[in-house]
N, C-alpha and C positions, 0 to 999 in steps of 0.2 A: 488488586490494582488500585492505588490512590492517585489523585489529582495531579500530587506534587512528581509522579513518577511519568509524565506527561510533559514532554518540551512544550512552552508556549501554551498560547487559545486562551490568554488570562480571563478573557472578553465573555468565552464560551462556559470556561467552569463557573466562573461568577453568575453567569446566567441560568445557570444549573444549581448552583449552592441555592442561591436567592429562592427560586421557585418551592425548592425540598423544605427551606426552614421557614415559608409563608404561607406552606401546605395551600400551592397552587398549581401542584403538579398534573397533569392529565392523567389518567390510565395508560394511556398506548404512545409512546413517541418512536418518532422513526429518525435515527443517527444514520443522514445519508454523506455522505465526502467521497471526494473523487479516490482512488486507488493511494493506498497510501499514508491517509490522513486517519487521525487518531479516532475514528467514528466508533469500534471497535471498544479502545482503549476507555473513550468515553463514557462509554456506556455500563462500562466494565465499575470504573470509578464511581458514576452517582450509583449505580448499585451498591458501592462497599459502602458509599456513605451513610443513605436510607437505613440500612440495617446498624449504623455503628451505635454502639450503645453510649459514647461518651465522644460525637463530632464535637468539631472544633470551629470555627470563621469558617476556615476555609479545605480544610479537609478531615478526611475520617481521622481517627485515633492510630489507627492502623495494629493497632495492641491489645483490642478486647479479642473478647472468643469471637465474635464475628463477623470483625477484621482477618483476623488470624483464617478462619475457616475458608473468606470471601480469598484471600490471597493464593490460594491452594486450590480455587474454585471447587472448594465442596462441604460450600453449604446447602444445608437440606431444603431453603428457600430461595433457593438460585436455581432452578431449570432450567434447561436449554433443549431448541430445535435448529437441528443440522442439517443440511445437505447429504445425502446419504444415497450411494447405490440401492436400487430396486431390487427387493427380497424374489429371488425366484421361489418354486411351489416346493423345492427339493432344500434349499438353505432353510426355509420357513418349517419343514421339517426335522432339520435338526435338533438335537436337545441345544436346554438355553445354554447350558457350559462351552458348549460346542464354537457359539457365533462369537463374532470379533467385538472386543467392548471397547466400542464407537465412540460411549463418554470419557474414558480412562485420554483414546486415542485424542479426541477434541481438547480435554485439560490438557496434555503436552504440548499441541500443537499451540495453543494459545498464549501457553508460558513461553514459551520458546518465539516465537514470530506474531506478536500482537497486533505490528501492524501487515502481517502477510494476504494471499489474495487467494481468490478462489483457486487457482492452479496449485498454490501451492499447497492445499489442503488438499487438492485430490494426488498431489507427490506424496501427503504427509501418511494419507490412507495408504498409497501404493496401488491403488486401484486405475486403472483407465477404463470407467466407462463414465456414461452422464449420471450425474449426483441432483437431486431433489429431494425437495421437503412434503412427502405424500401424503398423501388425504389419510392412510394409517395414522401416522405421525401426528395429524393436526387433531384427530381422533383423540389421541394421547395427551395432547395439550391439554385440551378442555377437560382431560379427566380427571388430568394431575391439578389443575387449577379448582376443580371442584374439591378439591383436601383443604382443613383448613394447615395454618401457617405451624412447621413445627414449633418454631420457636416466639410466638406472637408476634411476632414483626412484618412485614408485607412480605409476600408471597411474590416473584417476578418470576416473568415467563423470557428468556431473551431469544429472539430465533435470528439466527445470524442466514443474511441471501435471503431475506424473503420472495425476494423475485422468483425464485426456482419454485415457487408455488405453482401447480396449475388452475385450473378454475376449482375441480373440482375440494383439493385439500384448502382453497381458499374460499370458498364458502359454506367449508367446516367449522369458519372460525367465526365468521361474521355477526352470530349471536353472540357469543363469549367477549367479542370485540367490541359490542355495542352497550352490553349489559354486563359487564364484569364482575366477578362475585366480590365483595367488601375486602379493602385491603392488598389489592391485584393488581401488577402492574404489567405491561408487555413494553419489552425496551426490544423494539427493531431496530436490526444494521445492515443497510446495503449500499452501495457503491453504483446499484444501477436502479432508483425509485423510479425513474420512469417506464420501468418495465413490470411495477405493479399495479394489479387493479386497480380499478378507481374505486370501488369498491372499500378496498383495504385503505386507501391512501386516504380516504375522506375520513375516515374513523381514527386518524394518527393527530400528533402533534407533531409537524416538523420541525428538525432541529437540525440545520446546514452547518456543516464540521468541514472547514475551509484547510486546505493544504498548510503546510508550515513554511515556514520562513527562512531563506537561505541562511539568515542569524539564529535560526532556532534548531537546523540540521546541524549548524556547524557547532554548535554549544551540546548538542546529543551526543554528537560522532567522538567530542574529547572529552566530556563527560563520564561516557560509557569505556574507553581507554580504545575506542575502537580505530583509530587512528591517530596524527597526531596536527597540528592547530594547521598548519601549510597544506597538508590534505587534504582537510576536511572544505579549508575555504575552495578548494579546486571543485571538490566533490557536490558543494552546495547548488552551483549553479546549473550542474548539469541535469539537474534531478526535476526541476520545477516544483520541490514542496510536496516529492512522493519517498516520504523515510522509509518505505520499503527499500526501494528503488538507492538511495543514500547508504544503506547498511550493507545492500550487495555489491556495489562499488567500493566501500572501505575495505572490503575482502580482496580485493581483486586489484586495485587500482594502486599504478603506482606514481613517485615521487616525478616521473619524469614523462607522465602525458604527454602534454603541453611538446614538451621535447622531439619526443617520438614522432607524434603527429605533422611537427614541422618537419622532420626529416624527409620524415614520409611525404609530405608536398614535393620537399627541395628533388628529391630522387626521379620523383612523377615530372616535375620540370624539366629537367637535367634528361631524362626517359632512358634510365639509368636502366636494364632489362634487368639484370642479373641483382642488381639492389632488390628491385621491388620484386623478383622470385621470391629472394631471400626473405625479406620483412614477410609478405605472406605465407611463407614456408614457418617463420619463426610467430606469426601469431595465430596459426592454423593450430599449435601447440599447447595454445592459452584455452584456458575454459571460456566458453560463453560468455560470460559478466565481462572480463576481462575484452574480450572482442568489441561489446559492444560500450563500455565505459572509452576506446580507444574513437570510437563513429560519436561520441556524445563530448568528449572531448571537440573531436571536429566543428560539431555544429553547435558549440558554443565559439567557438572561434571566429565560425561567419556569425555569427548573430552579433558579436562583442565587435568585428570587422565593419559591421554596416552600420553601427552606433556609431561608429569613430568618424567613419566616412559622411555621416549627417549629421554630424558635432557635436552629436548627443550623450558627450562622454559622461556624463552624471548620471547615466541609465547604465552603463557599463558595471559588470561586477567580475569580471577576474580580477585574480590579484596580481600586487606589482609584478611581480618577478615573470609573468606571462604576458603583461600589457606592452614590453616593448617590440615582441615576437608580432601579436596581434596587429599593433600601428603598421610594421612595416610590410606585414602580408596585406592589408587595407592600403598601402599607398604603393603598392606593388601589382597589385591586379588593378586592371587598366580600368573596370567596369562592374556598377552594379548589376550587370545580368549575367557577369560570369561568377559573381559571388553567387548567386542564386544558383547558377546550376550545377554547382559543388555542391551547394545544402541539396541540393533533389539527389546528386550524386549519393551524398554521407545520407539522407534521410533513409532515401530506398536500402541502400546495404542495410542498415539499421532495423528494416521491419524484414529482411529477407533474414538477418544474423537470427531474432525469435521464432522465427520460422524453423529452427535449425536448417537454413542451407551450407552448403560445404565452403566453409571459411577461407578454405585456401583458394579454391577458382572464383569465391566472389570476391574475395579482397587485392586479386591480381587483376579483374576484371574492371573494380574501383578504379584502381591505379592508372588503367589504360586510359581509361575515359577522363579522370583528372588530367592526366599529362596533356588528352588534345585539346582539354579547357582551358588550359593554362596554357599552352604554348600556341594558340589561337592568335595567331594579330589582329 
């Protein structure tokens, strides 16, 4: 992972370059960002740099052996701690050939979904049960950090969810944390620091890794060929700056949201029965992402609707080709509190769609309760 393979955070790598080449770096930093954000990617990056043998301003070479190595994540001074199902007394018996190679599985996952989330790593396993980082585990840290560096360059520990620590495997570390052995670094990543010790957290350098920018998803999304420029600006604002969140909607999401979405009003108006069968019948069909990039859609539309309605059009971020739909659904609903209880409408479907509820009776269910919002004198 280098820098420049990173949308955006000019602010953050620079912060990060500066420190590495003024050797004012901590031991222990902790890459926390909300869901989404490159915290992960980060950390991933000043790791290749630290070890590059020929950096550059502003990023690694990406071309010695341990660029090369750090891009494949398997370099012999890159470790990592995982979140991991609990070894029962009968798996722990098995021979070592036997058990599932957790590292092999962790490098894929990470090439493949850099910025993915914990759910998705417990898809990535295949496993459903709860995942932490055990006091075995932290065991193993401190032992592997007691070696020195194969290749003389710093040795890094990265343990990805430190939160999933319990007390126990986190006051395994607390020595090793405080007194690191010469040349050691621990680059933590979590999404949820407030659910670490205090303990742990006093012993970190924090380093806040802020979501991205509807200009920096939309310069990714066609970048990467994952959509193309008119999608992507649709795509940007529904996301709030979580490119997880951006990449599965460019899968899913299509040209005529925006479209759909007003139909779908217009029907709910009209209380059109057999329409609005039909449309739930026809997106009960659609995968998940898909359902709820259609609810995200929506409540970017009230949101873009109540901008327009407090003349705050400079705040506004759809693009043209949706901005004349949105003015007239805005000068068309008689009242800000019946925009509001559409968004509570479109928000609740929204967290019942991740729920996996049944798409087809909540999205007929939507429709019902739209129609008597809007057709409310």
């Amino acid at each position: 992972m280098l820098f420049s393979s990173i949308p955006g955070l000019g602010e953050t790598k620079q912060k990060l370059i500066k420190a590495i080449q003024k050797d004012h770096l901590a031991h222990a930093l902790l890459f926390h960002g909300k869901e989404g954000s490159p915290n992960l990617a980060l950390a991933l990056a000043m790791a290749t740099y630290i070890n590059c043998s020929q950096p550059g301003e502003e990023d690694a070479c990406g071309k010695c052996p341990s660029c090369l190595k750090m891009g494949k994540l398997v370099h012999p001074d890159l470790n990592f701690a995982i979140p991991l199902p609990a070894s029962s007394k009968k798996k722990a018996e098995k021979k070592e050939e036997e058990q599932p190679d957790f590292p092999a599985f962790w490098r894929n996952f990470v090439l493949e979904k850099p910025y993915g989330n914990f759910q998705d790593w417990s898809l990535h396993l295949g496993i459903n049960k709860p995942l932490s980082i055990s006091k075995a585990a932290a065991r193993q840290i401190v032992k592997t950090l007691s070696l020195k560096s194969f290749e003389g360059g710093y040795k890094m520990m990265l343990i990805w969810a430190p939160e999933t620590m319990n007390l126990s495997s986190a006051n395994a570390l607390l020595k090793i944390l405080e007194e690191p052995p010469a040349k050691t670094i621990f680059l933590m990543v979590s999404q949820q620091p407030e659910s670490l010790l205090t303990t742990i957290l006093s012993r970190t350098q924090k380093i806040h890794v802020r979501n991205f920018t509807d200009e920096e998803i939309q310069n990714y999304l066609v970048d990467q060929s994952l959509c193309g420029r008119m999608e992507a600006q649709q795509i940007a604002p529904l996301t709030d700056g979580n490119l997880r969140e951006a990449i599965l909607l460019s899968q899913n999401v299509a040209d005529k949201n925006t479209l759909l979405f007003r139909d779908w009003l217009r029907n709910c108006y009209k209380a059109d029965i057999q329409s609005l069968i039909d449309f739930a019948e026809l997106i009960g069909t659609g995968s998940k992402e898909a359902q709820k990039s259609i609810l995200l859609t929506g409540i970017n539309v009230i949101r873009e609707s109540l901008l327009n309605r407090t003349q705050l059009t400079n705040l506004m971020r759809s693009s043209e080709t949706d901005r004349e739909f949105i003015v007239n659904f805005s000068n068309t609903v008689l009242n800000d509190e019946k925009i509001m209880e559409i968004y509570r409408v479109l928000n609740d479907g929204h967290y019942h769609i991740e729920r996996n509820a049944n798409s087809k009776i909540l999205f007929l269910d939507m429709a019902f309760n739209l129609a008597k919002i809007i057709r409310t004198v």
